[in-house]
Structures are given as structure tokens and as C-alpha cells.
N, C-alpha and C positions, 0 to 999 in steps of 0.2 A: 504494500500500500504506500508508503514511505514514497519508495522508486517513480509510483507513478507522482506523486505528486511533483518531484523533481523534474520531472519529462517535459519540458517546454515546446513539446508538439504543440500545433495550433496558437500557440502563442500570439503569432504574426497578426493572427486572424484578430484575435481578442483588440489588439494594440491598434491595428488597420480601425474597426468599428469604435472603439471608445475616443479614438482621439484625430483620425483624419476625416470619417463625416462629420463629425462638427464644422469642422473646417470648411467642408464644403458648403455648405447653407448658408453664409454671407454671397458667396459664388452664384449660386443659384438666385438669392434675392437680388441681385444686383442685374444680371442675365435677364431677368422677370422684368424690370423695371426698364433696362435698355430696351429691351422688345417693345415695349409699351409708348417709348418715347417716340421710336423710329417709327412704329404704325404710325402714330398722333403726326408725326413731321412730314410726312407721305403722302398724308389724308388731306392736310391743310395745304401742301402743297398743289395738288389735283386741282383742290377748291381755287386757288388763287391762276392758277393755270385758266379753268374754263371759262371761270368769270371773267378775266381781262379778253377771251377769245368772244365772247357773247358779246360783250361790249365793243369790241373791232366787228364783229359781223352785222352788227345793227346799225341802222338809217340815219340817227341825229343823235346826238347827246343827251337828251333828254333818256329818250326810245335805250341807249345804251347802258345807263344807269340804271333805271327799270329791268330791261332784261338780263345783266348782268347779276339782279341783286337777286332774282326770282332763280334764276342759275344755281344763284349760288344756295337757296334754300331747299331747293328741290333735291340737290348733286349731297348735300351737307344732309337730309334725311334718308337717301337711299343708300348713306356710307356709312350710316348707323348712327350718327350722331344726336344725344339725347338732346332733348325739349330745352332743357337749361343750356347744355353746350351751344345750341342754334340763336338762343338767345342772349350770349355770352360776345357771337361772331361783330366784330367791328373791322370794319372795309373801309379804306383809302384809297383814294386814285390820285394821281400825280400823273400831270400829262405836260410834255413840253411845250408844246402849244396850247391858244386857244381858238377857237375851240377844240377840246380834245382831238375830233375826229377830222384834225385838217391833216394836206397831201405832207409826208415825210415828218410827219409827228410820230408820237412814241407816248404810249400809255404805260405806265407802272401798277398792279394794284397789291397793296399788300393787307393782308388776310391775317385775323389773329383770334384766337378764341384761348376760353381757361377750358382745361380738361377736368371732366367731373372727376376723375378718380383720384388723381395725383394733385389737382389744383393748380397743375403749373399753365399760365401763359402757354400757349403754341404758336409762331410767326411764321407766317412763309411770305414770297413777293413773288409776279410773274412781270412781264412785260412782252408788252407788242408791238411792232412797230407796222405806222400805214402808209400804204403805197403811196410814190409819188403820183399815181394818178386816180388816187380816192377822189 
């Protein structure tokens, strides 16, 4: 009986579980957490993509602010984004000219919400630029 207790078979094993998965679970949380940032920075970028492209595909400035911002509520609930997230989104346009939609101008729009989980700000920016012969 003695002998086996002296026997350090398995040992590894014991030492591996009590003291390197702890270790790992900071790993893991932080892994969870990146994943979740990168979705969020993805999602909001798409947003800020099709909106500033709605707003270059539309008639007058008026017409592209509207369809831009309807874009962007429709595109922001089909990508899952909750009720408070959507109401959270605040949009900016920056355009070098005016009006916006004049020939060899350039629309900016940048897109930002808080994420319900984390609570953190999310930014993204797209830009567009229009033809010399809009």
C-alpha cells in the first residue's frame, strides 16, 4: 500500500487539471469578448457602408437622407440589432461639397451605436464618392 502511494503515475494529469485550466479561463473570456467586439465592428461597418451607398443612389439630398436613414433601420433590424441598440444609432454625414450630391463630391457617413451587452460605443465611417457627371 505504502509503494502505491509513492507511485507518481498520473500525477501529470492531476497537476495539468488543478493548475493549467484555471489558466485557461481568463483565455477563453477574453477570446468571448474579442468575438463579440469584431461581430459589433462588422455589423456597424455594413451599416455605414449601405447607408452612405442609398444616399449616393438617391435623387436630391433631401430624398438621400431619408432613404439613407430608412437603410439604415431596416439593414440594423435584419442584423439583429435590438430595439434599444437601433435607438442608440446616431448618423453623421460630412460631405465636401454642397450640396452633398454635387458632380466630384464625396460623402463621408459615420455610424455609431452602444452595444447592449458590453455597453461599449461601436464606430464605423464609409464614404463615397460622385461622379463627375452626376
Amino acid at each position: 500500500m505504502i509503494n502505491r502511494l509513492r507511485d507518481e503515475s498520473g500525477s501529470a494529469i492531476v497537476e495539468f487539471v488543478a493548475l493549467a485550466i484555471p489558466l485557461f479561463i481568463p483565455i477563453f473570456i477574453y477570446l468571448n469578448s474579442f468575438a463579440s467586439v469584431s461581430g459589433n465592428e462588422a455589423l456597424i461597418r455594413v451599416l455605414a457602408r449601405e447607408g452612405v451607398r442609398a444616399y449616393v443612389a438617391s435623387d436630391s439630398d433631401h430624398a438621400g437622407r431619408a432613404v439613407s436613414g430608412q437603410a439604415i433601420s431596416l439593414i440594423a433590424k435584419n442584423l439583429g440589432l435590438s430595439a434599444n441598440e437601433i435607438d442608440s444609432l446616431a448618423v453623421n454625414y460630412e460631405c465636401s461639397r454642397l450640396p452633398c450630391l454635387s458632380a466630384n463630391g464625396r460623402i463621408k457617413l459615420t455610424i455609431s451605436y452602444v452595444d447592449g451587452q458590453s455597453h461599449r460605443k461601436i464606430q464605423a465611417s464609409a464614404q463615397e464618392n460622385i461622379s463627375p457627371w452626376k
